[in-house]
C-alpha positions as CSV (number, residue, x, y, z in Angstrom):
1,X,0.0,0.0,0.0
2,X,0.6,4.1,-0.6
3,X,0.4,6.3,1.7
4,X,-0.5,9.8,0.4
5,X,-0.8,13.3,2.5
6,X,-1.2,16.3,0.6
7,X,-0.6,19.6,2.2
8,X,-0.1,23.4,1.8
9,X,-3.8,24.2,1.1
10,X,-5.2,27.4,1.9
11,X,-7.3,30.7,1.3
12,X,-5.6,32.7,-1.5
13,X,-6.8,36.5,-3.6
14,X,-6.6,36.0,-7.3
15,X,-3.2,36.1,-9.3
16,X,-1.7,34.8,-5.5
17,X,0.5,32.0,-5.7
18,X,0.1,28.8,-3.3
19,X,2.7,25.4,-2.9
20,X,0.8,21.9,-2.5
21,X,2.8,18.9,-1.8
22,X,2.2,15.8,-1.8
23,X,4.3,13.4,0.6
24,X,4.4,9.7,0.0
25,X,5.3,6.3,2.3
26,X,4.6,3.0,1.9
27,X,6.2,0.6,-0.7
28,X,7.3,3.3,-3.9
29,X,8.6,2.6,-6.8
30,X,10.3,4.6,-9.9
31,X,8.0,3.9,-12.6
32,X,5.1,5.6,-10.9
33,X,3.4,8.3,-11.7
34,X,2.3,10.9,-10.0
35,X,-1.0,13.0,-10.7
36,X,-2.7,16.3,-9.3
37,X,-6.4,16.5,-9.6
38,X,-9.2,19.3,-8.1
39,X,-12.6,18.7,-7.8
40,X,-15.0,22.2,-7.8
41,X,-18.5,21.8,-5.6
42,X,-20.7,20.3,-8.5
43,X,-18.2,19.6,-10.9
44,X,-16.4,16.2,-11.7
45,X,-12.8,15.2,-10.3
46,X,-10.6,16.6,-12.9
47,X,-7.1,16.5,-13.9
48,X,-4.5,18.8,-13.2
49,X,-0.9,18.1,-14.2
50,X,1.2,14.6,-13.8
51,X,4.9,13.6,-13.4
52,X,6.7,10.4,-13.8
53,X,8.4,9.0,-10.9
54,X,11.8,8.4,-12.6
55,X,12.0,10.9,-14.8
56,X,11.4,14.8,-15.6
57,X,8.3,14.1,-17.6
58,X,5.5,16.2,-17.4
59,X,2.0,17.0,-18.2
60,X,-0.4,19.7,-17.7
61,X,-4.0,20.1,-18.2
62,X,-4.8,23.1,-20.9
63,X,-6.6,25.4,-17.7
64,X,-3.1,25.6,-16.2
65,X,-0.5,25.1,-18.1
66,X,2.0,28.3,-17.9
67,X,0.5,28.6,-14.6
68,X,1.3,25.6,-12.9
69,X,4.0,23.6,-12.2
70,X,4.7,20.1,-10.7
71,X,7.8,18.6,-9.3
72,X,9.3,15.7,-7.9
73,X,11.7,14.8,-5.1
74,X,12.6,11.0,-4.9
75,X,15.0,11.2,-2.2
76,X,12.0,12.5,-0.1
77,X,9.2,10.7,-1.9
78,X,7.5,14.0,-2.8
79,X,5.7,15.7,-5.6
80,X,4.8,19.2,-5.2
81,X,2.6,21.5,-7.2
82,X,3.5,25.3,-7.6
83,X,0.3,27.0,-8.5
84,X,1.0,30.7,-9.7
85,X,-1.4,33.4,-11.1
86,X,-4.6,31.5,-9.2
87,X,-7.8,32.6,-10.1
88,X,-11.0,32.0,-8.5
89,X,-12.1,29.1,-10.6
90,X,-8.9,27.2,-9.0
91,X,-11.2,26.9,-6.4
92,X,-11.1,23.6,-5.4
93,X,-9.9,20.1,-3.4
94,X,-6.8,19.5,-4.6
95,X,-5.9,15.9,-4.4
96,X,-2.7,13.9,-5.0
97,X,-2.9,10.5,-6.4
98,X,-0.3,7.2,-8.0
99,X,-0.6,5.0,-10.4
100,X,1.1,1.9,-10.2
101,X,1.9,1.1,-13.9
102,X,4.3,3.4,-15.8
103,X,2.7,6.0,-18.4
104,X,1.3,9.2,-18.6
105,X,-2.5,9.3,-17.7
106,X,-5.1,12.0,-17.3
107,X,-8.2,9.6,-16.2
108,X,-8.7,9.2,-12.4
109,X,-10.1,5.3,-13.0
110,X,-5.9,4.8,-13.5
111,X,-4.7,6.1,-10.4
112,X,-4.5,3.5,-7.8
113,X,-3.5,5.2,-4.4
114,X,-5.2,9.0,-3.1
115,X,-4.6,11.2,-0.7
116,X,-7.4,13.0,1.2
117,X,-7.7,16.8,-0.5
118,X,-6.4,20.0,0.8
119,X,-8.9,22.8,0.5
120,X,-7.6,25.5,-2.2
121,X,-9.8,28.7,-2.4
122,X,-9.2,31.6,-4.5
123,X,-11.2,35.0,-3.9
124,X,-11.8,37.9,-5.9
């Protein structure tokens, strides 16, 4: 099993800037990958921005790309998520989530281990 916390949520104006991370323990390995999603009162989980375990690959969803940036940390069994230039529709539980087998993937079905949210609320 994966253990995943995900922290550094908060209240934030518009065009703020907010840090998530995402801390992992349990039995890891390197071809994982690692995915951000939010989910907006009403709406559907969505995805947010992925990284491979191993390696430097990345992969944003089109609402924040440019704005958004996720990074990795193997030695600490990390991934964070730098969230620049919020606005309001960023609103959102933010939750951290790994998929077992290798591969980029956007659909939530994939993911096999998930962390419990952290609140992110942007105001006008």
């Amino acid at each position: 099993q994966v253990q995943l916390v995900e922290s550094g949520g908060g209240l934030v104006q518009a065009g703020g800037s907010l840090r998530l991370s995402c801390a992992a323990s349990g039995r890891t390995f390197s071809s994982y990958s690692m995915g951000w999603f939010r989910q907006a009162p009403g709406k559907e989980r969505d995805f947010v921005a992925s990284i491979t375990w191993s390696d430097t690959t990345t992969y944003y969803s089109g609402s924040v790309k440019g704005r958004f940036t996720i990074s990795r940390d193997n030695a600490k069994n990390t991934v964070s998520l730098q969230m620049n230039s919020l606005k309001p529709e960023d609103t959102a539980v933010y939750y951290c989530a790994a998929k077992v087998s290798s591969g980029y993937s956007s659909r939530s079905f994939q993911y096999d281990y998930w962390g419990q949210g952290t609140q992110v609320t942007v105001s006008s």
